[in-house]
KOLLOBA-445168 format. One record per residue (C-alpha): residue in one letter; x, y, z. Coordinates in nm, 2 decimals. Each point is the difference from the previous one (the first is absolute). Example, Ala and Ser with C-alpha at 12.3 -4.5 7.8 and 13.67 -1.06 7.14 Angstrom:
2
A,1.23,-0.45,0.78
S,0.14,0.34,-0.07
This chain:
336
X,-6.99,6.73,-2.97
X,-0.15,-0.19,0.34
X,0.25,-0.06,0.23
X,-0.01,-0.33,0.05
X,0.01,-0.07,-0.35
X,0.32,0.18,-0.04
X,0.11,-0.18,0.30
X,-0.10,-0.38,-0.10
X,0.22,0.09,-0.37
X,0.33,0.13,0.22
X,-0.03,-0.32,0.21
X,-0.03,-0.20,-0.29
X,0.27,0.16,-0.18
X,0.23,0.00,0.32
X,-0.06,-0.35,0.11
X,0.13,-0.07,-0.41
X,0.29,0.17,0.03
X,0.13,-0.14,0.36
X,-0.07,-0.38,-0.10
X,0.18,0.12,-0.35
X,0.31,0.14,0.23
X,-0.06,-0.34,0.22
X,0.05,-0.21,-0.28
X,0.26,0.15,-0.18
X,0.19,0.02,0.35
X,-0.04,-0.38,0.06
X,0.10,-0.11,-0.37
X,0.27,0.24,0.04
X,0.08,-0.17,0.34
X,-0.01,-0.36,-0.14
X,0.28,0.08,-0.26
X,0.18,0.14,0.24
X,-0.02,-0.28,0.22
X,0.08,-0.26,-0.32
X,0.35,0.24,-0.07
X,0.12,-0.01,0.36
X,-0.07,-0.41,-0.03
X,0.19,0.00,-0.31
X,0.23,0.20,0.14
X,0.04,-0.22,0.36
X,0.06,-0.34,-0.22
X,0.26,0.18,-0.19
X,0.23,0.13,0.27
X,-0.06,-0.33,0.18
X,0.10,-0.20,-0.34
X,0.34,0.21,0.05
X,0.06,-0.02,0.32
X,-0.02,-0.38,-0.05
X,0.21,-0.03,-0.31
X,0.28,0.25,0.20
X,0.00,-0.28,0.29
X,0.01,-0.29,-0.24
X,0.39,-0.15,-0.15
X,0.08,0.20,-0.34
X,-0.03,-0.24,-0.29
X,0.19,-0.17,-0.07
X,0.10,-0.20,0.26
X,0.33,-0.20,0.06
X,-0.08,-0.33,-0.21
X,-0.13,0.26,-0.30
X,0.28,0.20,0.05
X,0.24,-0.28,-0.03
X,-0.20,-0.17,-0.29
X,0.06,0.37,-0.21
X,0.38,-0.02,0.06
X,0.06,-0.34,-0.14
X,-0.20,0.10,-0.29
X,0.18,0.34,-0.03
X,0.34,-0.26,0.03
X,-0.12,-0.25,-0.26
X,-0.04,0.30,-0.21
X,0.30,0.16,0.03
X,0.16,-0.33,-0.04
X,-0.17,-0.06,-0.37
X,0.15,0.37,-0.08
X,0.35,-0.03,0.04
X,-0.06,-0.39,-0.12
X,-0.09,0.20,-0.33
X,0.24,0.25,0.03
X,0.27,-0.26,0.05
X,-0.11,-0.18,-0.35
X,-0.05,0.33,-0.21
X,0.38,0.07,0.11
X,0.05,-0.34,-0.18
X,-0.11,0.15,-0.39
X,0.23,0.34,0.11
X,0.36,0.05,0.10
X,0.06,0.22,0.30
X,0.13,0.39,-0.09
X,0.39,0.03,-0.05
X,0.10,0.24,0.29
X,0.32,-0.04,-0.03
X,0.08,0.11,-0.36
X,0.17,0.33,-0.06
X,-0.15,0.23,-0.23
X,0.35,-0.01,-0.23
X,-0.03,-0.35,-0.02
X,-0.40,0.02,-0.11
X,0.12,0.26,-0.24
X,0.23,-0.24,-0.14
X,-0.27,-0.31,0.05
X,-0.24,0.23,-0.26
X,0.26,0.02,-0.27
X,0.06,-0.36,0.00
X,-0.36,-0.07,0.01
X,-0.11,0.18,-0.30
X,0.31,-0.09,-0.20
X,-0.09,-0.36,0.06
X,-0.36,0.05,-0.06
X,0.06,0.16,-0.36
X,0.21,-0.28,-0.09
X,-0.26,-0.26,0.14
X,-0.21,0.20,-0.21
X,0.19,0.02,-0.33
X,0.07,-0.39,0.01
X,-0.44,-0.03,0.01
X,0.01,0.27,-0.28
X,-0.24,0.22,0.24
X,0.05,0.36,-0.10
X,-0.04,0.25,0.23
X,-0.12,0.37,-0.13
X,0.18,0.23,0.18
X,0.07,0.40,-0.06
X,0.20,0.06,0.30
X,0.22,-0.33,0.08
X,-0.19,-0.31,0.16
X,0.13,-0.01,0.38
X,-0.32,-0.20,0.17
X,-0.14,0.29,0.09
X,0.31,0.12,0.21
X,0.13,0.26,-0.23
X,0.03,0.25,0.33
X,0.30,-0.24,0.09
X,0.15,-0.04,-0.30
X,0.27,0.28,0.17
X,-0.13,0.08,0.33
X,0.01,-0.25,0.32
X,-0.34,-0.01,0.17
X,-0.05,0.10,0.38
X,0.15,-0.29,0.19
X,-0.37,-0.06,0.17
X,-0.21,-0.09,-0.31
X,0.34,-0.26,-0.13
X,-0.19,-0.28,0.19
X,-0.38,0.05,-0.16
X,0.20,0.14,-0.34
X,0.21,-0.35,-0.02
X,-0.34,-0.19,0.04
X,-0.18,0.16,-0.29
X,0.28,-0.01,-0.21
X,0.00,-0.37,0.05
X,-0.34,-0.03,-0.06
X,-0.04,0.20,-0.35
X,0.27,-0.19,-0.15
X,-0.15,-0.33,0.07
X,-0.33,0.17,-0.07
X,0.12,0.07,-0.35
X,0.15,-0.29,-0.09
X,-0.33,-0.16,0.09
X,-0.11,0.23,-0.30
X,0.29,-0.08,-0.24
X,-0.08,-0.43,0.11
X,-0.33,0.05,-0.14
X,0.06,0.09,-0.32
X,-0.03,0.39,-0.03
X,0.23,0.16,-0.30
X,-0.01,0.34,0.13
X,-0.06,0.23,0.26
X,-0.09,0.32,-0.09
X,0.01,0.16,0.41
X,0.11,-0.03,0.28
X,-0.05,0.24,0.33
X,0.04,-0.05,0.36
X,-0.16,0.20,0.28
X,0.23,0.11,0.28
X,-0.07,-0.12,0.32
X,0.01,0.20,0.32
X,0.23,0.22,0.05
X,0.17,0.01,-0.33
X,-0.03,0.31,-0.21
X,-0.36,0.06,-0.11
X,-0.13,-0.30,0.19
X,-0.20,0.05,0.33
X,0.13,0.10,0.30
X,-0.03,-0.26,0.22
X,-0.14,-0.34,0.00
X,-0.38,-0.10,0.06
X,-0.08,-0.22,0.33
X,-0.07,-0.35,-0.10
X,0.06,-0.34,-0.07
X,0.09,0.05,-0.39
X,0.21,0.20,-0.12
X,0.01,0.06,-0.43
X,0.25,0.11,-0.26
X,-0.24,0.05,-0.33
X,0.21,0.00,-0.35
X,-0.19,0.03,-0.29
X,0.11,-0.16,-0.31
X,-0.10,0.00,-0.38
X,0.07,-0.33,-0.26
X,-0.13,-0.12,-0.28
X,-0.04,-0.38,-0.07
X,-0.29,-0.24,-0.06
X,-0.29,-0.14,0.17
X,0.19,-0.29,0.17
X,0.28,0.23,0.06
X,-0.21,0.19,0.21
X,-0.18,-0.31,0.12
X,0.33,-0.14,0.12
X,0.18,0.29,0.14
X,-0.33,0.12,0.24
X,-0.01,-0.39,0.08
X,0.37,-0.06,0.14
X,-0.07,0.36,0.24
X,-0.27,-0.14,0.12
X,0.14,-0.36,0.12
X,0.31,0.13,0.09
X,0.19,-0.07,0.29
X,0.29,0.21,0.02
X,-0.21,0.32,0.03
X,-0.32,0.11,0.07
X,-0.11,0.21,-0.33
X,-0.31,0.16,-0.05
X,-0.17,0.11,-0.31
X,-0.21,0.33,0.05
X,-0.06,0.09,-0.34
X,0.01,-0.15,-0.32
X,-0.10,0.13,-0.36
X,0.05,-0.17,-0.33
X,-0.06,0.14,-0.30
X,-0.01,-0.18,-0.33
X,0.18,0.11,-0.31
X,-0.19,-0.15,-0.24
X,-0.32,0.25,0.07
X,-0.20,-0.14,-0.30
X,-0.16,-0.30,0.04
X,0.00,-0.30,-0.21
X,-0.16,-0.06,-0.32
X,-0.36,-0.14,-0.01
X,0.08,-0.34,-0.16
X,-0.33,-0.15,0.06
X,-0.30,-0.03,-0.21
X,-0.29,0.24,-0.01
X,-0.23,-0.21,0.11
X,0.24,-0.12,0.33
X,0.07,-0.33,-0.12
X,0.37,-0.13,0.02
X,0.27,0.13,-0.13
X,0.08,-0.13,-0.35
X,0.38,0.00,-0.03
X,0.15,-0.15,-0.34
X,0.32,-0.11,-0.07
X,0.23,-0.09,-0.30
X,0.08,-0.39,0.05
X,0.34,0.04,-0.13
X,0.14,0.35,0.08
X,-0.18,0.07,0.32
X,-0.11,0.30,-0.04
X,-0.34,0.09,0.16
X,-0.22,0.22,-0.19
X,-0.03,0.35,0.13
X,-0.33,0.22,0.10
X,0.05,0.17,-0.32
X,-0.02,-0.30,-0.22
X,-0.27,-0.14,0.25
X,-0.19,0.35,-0.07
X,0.06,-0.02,-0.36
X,-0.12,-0.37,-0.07
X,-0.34,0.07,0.21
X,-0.03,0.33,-0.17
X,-0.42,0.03,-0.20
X,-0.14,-0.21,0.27
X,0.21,-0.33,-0.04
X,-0.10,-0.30,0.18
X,0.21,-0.21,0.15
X,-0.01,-0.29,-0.27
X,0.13,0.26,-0.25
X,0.27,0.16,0.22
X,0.15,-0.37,0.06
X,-0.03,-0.02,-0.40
X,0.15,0.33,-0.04
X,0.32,-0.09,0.25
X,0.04,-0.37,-0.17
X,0.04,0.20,-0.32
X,0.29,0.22,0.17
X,0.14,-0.32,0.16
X,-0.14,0.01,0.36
X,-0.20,-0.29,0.16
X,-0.21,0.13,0.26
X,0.13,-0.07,0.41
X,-0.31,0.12,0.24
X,0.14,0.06,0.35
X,-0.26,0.13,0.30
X,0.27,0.23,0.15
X,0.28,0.20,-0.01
X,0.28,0.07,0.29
X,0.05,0.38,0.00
X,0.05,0.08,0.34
X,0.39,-0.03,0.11
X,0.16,0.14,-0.30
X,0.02,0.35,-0.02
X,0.26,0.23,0.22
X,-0.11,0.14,0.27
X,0.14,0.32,0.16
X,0.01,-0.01,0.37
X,-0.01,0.21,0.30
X,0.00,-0.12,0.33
X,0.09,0.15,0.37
X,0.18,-0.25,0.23
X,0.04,0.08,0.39
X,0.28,-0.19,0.11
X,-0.12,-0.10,0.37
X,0.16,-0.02,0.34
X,-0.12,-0.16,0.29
X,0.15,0.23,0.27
X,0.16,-0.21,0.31
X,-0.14,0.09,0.34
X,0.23,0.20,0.09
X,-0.04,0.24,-0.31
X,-0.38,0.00,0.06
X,0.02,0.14,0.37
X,0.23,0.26,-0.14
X,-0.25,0.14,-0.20
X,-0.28,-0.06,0.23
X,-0.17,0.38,0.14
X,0.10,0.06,0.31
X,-0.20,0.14,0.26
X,0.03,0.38,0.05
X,0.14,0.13,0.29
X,-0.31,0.20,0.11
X,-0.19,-0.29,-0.02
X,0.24,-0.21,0.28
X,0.00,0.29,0.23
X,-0.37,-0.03,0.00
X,0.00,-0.32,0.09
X,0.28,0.04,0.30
């Protein structure tokens, strides 16, 4: 190969690669250049925010703790009206003397009961679901939240007997905290529930009456969590109406009464009868025909009912910083 040709290529190829280097050396340098900006407006932005007043300042500060007051002041304004619909706990009654108070409770309730002819199904003894103390005193510390329910499921079940109910078939209460088989200890909160779970039979406006009076209430706050109601008629009524969805042809004797039943209905429109000759058929047997659009059968049938109540506390102030966490120790001697 000549010389200089071989020469004029390596220039060429050189003088690519150097202004390829160049290039990628001042593109590289730009970026650079926009970072450290970037970089520059960012530490000054801090610097700037560090010499600056926190937010907020005084007047915003002040503004947040009259809101924070007017708040507080609307809670314990509520607080101070629940306590109005519940009585405070009995901390002064004995457990002898609830004992006793349980007794005389259920004896009265049964009678209140038998006067009302409620009956109440019951293998082991009816106690208001504090058989446990039927013999035994409780532990002097649950006497005061004990007391409370007791109170409450006698008026709760007199509430049931006042609307109508013939029988209760049930009854269980759950224990509460620290009572045998109950939890250990309470939950932190603002409510605090006693569930009892009770099983009756009545009818529809029995039930409509007895889940209306817990609900407006004012002597305790009651809560139903579960209700299921079963009918004991399971088979529905007979199809009275006519094939082709008219009204219902009901026919009656003048004199006795008596309506004619599906039967004889089925039997006078028997071979394709029409309507003419079923009313001639019935006028022979002595009813006149009575055409009515509807018939009430909702309201009548018994109903079998099963329904969870929690009997509800609002806890005082005092009872809810009780149960609030507290901070661990490990935690404060990180912050000393």
């Amino acid at each position: 190969m000549n010389s200089k040709v071989w020469l004029t290529t390596f220039g060429v190829v050189a003088f690519l690669v150097v202004a390829g280097t160049g290039y990628y050396a001042f593109s590289s340098y730009s970026q650079y250049q926009a970072a450290m900006a970037s970089w520059d407006d960012k530490v000054s932005t801090i610097e700037n925010l560090e010499k600056r007043v926190p937010y907020p300042n005084e007047d915003n500060a002040e503004a947040m703790k009259k809101e924070v007051d007017a708040y507080r002041s609307s809670v314990e304004a509520l607080a101070a009206t629940l306590n109005t619909y519940q009585r405070e706990l009995n901390k002064t009654l004995a457990n002898t003397e609830f004992q006793q108070r349980v007794k005389t409770r259920v004896e009265d309730f049964r009678a209140y009961a038998a006067e009302n002819n409620f009956e109440i199904v019951s293998d082991d003894g009816f106690y208001l679901g504090f058989d446990a103390y039927s013999a035994v005193v409780p532990s002097q510390d649950l006497v005061p939240e004990l007391d409370y329910e007791l109170e409450a499921i006698d008026y709760l079940l007199r509430k049931l007997v006042d609307s109508g109910s013939k029988m209760m078939t049930s009854f269980d209460r759950d224990p509460i905290p620290g009572e045998t088989g109950g939890p250990d200890k309470k939950e932190a909160g603002v409510l605090q529930k006693y569930p009892v779970r009770i099983r009756f039979q009545g009818s529809h406006d029995v039930l409509q009456g007895f889940i209306n009076a817990l609900a407006n209430d004012r002597k305790f706050f009651y809560i139903v969590r579960v209700l299921k109601v079963q009918n004991e008629n399971q088979e529905g009524p007979l199809k009275l109406t006519a094939e082709g969805g008219g009204a219902f042809s009901k026919f009656e004797n003048p004199v006795t009464k008596e309506v004619a039943s599906p039967e004889l209905l089925a039997e006078w429109r028997a071979e394709g009868a029409s309507e003419a000759d079923v009313e001639a058929k019935a006028k022979a047997a002595g009813f006149i025909k009575a055409d009515q659009d509807a018939r009430v059968l909702m309201g009548q049938e018994k109903l079998n009912v099963f329904v969870v109540v929690d009997i509800s506390r609002v806890l005082s102030k005092e009872e809810q910083e009780a149960l609030a966490p507290q901070p661990k120790a490990e935690a404060k001697k990180g912050r000393k």
